[in-house]
C-alpha positions in Angstrom: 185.2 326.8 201.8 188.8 327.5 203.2 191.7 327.7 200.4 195.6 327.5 200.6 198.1 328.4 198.8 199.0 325.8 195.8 202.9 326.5 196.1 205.3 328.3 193.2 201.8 328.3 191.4 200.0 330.3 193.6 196.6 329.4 193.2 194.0 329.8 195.9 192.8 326.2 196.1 190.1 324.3 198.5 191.5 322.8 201.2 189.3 319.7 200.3 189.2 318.6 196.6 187.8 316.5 194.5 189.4 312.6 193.8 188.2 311.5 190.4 189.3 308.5 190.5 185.9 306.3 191.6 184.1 308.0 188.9 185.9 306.9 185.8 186.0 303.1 187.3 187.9 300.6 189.2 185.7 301.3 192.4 182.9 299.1 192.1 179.9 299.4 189.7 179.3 303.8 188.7 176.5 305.1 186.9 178.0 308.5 185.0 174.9 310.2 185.7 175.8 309.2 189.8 179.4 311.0 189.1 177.9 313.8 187.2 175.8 314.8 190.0 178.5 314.3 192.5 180.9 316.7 190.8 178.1 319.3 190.4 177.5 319.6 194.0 180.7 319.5 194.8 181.0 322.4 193.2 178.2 323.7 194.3 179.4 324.0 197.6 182.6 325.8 196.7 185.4 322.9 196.3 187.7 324.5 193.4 190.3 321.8 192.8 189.7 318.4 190.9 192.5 315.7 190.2 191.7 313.1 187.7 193.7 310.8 185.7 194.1 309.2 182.0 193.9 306.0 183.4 190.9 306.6 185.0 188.5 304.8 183.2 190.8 305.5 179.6 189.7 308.9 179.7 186.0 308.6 181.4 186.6 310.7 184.3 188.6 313.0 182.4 185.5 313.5 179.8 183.1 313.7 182.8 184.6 316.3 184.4 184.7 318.4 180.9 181.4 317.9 180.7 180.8 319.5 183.8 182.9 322.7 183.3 181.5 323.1 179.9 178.3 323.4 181.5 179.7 325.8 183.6 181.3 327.5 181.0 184.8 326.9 181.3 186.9 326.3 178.7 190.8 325.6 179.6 193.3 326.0 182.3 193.7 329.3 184.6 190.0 329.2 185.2 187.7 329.6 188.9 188.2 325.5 189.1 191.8 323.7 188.7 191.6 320.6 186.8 195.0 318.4 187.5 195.6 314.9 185.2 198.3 312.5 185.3 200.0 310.5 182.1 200.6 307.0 182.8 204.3 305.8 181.5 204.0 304.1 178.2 205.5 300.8 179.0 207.0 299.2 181.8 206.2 298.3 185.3 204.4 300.1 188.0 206.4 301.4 189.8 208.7 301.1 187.3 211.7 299.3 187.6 215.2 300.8 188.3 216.5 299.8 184.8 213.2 301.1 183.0 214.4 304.0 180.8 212.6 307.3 181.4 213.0 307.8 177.8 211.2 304.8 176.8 208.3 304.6 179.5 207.7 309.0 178.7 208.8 309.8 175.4 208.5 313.1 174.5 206.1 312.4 171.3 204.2 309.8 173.5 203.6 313.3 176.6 202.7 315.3 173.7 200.5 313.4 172.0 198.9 312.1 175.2 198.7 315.9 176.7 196.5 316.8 173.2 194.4 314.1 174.6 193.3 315.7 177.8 193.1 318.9 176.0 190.5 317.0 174.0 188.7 315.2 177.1 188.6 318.2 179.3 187.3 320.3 176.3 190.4 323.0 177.2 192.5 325.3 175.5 196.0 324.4 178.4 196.0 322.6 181.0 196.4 323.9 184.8 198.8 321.0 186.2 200.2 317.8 184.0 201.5 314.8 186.8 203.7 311.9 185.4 201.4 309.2 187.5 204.6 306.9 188.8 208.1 307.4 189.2 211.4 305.7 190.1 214.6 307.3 192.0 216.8 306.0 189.3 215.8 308.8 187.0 216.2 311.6 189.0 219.9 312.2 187.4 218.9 312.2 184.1 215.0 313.3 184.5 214.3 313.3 180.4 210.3 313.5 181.0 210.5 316.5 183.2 212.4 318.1 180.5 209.6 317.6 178.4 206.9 318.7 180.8 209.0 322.5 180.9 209.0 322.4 177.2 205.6 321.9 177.1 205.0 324.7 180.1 207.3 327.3 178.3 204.8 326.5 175.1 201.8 327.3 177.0 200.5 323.7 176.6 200.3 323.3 180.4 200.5 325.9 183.2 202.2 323.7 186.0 204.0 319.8 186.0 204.1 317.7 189.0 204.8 313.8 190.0 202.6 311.5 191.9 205.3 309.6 194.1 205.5 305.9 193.5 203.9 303.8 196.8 207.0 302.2 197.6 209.5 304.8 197.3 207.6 308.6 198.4 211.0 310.1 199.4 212.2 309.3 195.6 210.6 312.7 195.1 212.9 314.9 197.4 215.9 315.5 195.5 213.5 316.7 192.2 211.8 319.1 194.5 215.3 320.7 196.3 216.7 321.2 192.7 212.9 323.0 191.5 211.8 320.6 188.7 208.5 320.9 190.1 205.9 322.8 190.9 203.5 320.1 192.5 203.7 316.4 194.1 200.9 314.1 194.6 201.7 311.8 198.4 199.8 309.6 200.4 199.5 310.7 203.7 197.0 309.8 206.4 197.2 308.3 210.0 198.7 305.6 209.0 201.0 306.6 206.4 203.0 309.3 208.4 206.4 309.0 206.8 206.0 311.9 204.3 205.8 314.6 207.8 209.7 313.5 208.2 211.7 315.0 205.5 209.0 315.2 202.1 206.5 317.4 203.5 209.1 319.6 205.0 211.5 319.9 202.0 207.6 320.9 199.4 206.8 323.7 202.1 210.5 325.6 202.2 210.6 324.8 198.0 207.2 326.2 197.4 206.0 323.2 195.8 202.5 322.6 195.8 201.1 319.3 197.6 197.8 317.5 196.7 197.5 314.4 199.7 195.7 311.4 198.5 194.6 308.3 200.3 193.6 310.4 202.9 191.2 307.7 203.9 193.8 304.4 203.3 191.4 303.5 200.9 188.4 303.9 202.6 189.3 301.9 205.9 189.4 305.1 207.8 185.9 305.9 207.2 185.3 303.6 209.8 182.4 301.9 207.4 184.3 298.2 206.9 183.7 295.4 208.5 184.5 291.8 208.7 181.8 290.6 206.2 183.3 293.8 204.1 183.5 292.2 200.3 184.9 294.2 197.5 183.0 293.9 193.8 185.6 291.6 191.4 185.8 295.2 189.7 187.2 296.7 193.0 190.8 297.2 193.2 190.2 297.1 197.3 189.4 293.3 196.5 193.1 292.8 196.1 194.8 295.5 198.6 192.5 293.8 201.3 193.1 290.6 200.8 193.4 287.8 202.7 194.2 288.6 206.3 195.0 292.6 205.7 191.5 293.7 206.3 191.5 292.0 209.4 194.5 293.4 210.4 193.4 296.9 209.2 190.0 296.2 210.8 191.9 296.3 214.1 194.6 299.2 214.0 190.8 301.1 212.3 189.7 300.4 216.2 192.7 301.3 217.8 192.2 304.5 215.9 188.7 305.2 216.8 189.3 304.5 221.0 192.0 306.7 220.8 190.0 309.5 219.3 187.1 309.2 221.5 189.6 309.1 224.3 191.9 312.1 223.5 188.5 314.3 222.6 187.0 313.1 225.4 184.1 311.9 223.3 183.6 315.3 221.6 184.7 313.5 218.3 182.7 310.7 216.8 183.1 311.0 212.8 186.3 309.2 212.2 186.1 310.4 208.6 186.5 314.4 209.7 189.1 313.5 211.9 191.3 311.5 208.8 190.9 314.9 206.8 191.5 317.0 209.4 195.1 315.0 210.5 196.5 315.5 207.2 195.2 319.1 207.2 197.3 319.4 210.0 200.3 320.0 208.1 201.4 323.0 207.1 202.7 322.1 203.7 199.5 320.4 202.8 197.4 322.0 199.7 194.8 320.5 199.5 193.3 316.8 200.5 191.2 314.8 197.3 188.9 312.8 199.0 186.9 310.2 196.4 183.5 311.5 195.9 181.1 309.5 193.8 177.6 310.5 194.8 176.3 313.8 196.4 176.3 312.2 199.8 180.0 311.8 199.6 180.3 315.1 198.3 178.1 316.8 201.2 179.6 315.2 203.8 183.3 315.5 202.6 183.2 319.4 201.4 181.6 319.9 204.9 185.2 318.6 207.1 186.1 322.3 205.6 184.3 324.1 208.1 185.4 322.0 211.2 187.7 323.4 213.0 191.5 321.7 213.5 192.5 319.0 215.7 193.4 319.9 218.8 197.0 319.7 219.6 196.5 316.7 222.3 194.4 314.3 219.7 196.9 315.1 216.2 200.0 314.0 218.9 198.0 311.0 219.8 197.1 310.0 216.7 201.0 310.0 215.5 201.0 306.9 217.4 199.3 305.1 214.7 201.6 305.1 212.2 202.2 302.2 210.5 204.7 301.3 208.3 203.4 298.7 205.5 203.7 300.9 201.6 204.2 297.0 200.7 200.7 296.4 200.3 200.7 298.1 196.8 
């Protein structure tokens, strides 16, 4: 498995990682003993890095995964596999609103009281990398919660603090990276969503911020594996972002997609899922991608992108063409 430089931090982590979201719930029905096995051979086969979330099933997939490197006998942060979680803001909207308060949505007892409680799920000692999980641009002047993250950094609590940028607003995230509050972001980036390669992804790789790409897959439409008759369990968030007439239309930019790649690799490429990975891999300021893995098929055949080699310069300017510019959909 291939590894890249994790910014300021300067961990060696996989280039392909592994999204715990699916696995704590929200994606359909999941048996733990389905996620368990996932995550094993996912580790199995080298992958290093694992992002998770409180709000991920209240704590499931953060328990899961301690489960896991308890097994393997890893107790806390600074260990062989990097564990990142993200505190949800304690009230408000999401994304918050302009006029939310930082102070009220991450109070510094609420981050301290909720950072105790991934030290408890993920049965560690510190924690390698604590992400708010949503953010506004109208805090950046007067960034209260990132104060408490150092505080809790300079305490040994956790060993690096990042952001995972709102949907609306990714860019809100440049002006805290230039002035080095932190030492990792969270974007979506994929063939669709190409904004971030303007001015975000630029601005992380000369600050030496580490970057973790999710949505690599726009939610699993470039897999290639929806349809028409596609429906979505009521327990699916994917019931609500594809909606009404959006699968449709992403049914058809998903074709445009998959004629230009056959074209441009003159039918060399056929697995539209290795060539979604490999686009963001492109970048230069890219980490690592977290692809959702929720059973050891999805494992195997997402840890194994990491031996491909890169897109070739003619298909990765092709597929620039398909950006497309529609963040509203959150």
């Amino acid at each position: 498995m291939k590894t890249r430089r994790f910014g300021r931090l300067n961990w060696q982590v996989t280039e392909i990682g592994f999204g715990a979201w699916a696995i704590g719930g929200s994606w359909g029905p999941q048996k733990d003993q389905d996620s368990l096995d996932a995550l094993r051979r996912a580790l199995d086969l080298g992958v290093n890095f694992i992002d998770t979330a409180q709000g991920y099933g209240n704590g499931r997939s953060e328990k899961l995964i301690g489960q896991v490197l308890k097994e393997r006998g890893q107790r806390g942060g600074g260990g062989p596999i990097r564990v990142a979680t993200k505190i949800p803001p304690k009230k408000g909207e999401w994304p918050p609103f302009p006029e939310d308060v930082c102070q009220e949505c991450y109070p510094e007892k609420y981050l301290r009281e909720r950072v105790e409680w991934s030290l408890k799920n993920l049965n560690a000692e510190v924690l390698d990398l604590v992400q708010l999980h949503t953010w506004t641009r109208a805090w950046n002047r007067e960034p209260s919660a990132l104060g408490v993250l150092r505080k809790l950094k300079k305490e040994g609590k956790i060993l690096g603090m990042g952001v995972s940028t709102p949907e609306q607003d990714q860019n809100s995230l440049v002006g805290l990276m230039e002035h080095g509050w932190l030492d990792a972001v969270q974007v979506i980036y994929n063939i669709f969503e190409q904004e971030p390669a303007a001015e975000f992804l630029p601005v992380a790789l000369e600050k030496k911020v580490g970057v973790i790409v999710r949505v690599v897959f726009d939610e699993g439409s470039l897999t290639g594996k929806f349809t028409k008759k596609t429906a979505f369990p009521k327990d699916d968030f994917r019931r609500s972002y594809f909606a009404g007439e959006k699968l449709n239309k992403t049914l058809e930019r998903v074709e445009a997609v998959r004629k230009t790649v056959l074209k441009e690799s003159g039918g060399k490429e056929k697995n539209l899922p290795s060539v979604a990975v490999r686009f963001a891999l492109r970048h230069p300021a890219v980490s690592t991608v977290i692809t959702g893995i929720r059973n050891i098929d999805q494992a195997e055949k997402n840890v194994r992108v990491a031996d491909e080699p890169p897109l070739s310069d003619k298909l990765y300017k092709a597929l620039k063409k398909h950006n497309w510019r529609r963040a509203i959909w959150y």
